[in-house]
C-alpha positions, 0 to 999 in steps of 0.5 A: 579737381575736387576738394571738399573742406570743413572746419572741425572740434573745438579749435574749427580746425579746416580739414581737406580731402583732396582728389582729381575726382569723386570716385578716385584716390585722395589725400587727407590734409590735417584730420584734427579734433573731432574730424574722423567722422567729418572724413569717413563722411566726405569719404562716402558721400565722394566715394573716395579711397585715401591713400595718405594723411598729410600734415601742415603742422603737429599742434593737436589741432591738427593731429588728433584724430590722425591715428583712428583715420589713418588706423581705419585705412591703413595708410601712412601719416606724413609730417615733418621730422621737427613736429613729429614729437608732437603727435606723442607729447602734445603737452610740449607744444603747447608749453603745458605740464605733463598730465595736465588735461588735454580735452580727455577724449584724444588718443595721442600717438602715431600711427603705424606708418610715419614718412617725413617730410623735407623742404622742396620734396614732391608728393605723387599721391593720388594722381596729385603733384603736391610741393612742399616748402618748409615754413617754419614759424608758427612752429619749426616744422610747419609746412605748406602744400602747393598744387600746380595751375593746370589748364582753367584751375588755378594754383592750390596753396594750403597754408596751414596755420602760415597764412590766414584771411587778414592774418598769420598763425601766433608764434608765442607756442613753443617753436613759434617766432616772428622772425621764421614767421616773418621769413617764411611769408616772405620765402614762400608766400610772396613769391605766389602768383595772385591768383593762388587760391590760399586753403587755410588751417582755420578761416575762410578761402582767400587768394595771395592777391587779396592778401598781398593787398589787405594783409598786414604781415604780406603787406608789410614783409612786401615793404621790406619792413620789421615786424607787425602788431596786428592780431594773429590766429591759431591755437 
């Protein structure tokens, strides 16, 4: 398995390219601000071939540079239906006004091939078994990414901005709230086995173990417990 990340723009945003191995098929998860020659880089340096864009999420973050990576390779963008507007109206998702600037460089828009994306739908995409799960929250249509243990590897969970090192995405962007944040760990994070691997949308790799121990917001979903005053992360 080869899965190479890196943190791009302004926001630091993690990009992920993942494939069964260098030289094969890969799937592209959240090309954001700054991150189309942070892709064609890894593409060369793995000699690899992209067959899709895959999308946690639709804050611009995420999503900026989805229509000159998926124009370059001609391949389709997968988001779900309740954030596609994004991609079209940054400004809405972020609670801006209309012609506001917005980091002047981006070219808002959707690529020529957009599929949606639904809540327990499996992706077969470059000899990758990818699950989604619908994890509403920091947005209303956030979602997470999971990979199957095979043999000596563990599970893969890209969390998007759900779930961080010690934190959880802001809920305070129109379409976020606690209580779908607060619903969504619980559906969906707690019922990981420890030793998932957790890639996240920003920050460092952690695993569900470490963050049903040291994480406020696991911890206290885990206890049964209301909502959390601890600091969260995210644009």
């Amino acid at each position: 398995m080869l899965i190479a990340g890196f943190p791009a723009g302004a926001w630091g945003t993690n990009c992920y390219l993942v494939a069964p191995a260098a030289g094969e098929e890969c799937v592209i998860i959240d090309p954001g601000h700054q991150a189309a020659q942070g892709v064609e880089d890894a593409l060369k340096k793995h000699r690899l071939k992209p067959v899709a864009v895959i999308l946690t999420h639709g804050h611009i973050d995420h999503v900026a540079s989805v229509v000159p990576v998926c124009g370059a390779h001609d391949v389709p963008a997968w988001i779900h239906p309740e954030d596609r507007y994004m991609m079209s109206d940054p400004e809405k998702s972020l609670g801006r006004s209309i012609g506001m600037p917005l980091m002047g460089e981006l070219t808002v828009g959707e690529p020529d091939d957009v599929k949606e994306l639904s809540d327990g739908a499996r992706l077969e995409l470059a000899g990758l078994d990818l699950s989604v799960a619908h994890a509403p929250g920091h947005t209303k249509g956030s979602v997470t990414f999971r990979m199957p243990e095979a043999a000596d590897i563990p599970s893969v969970f890209f969390s998007g901005d759900l779930l961080f090192a010690g934190s959880v995405g802001r809920t305070d962007l129109p379409g976020g709230d606690m209580a779908d944040m607060l619903d969504s760990l619980a559906r969906v994070c707690l019922p990981l086995d420890d030793s998932t691997v957790v890639l996240s949308g920003h920050g460092p790799q952690t695993t569900i173990g470490q963050e049903r121990a040291t994480n406020p917001y696991l911890r206290q979903v885990a206890a049964g417990q209301g909502s959390v005053d601890a600091p969260r992360r995210g644009m």
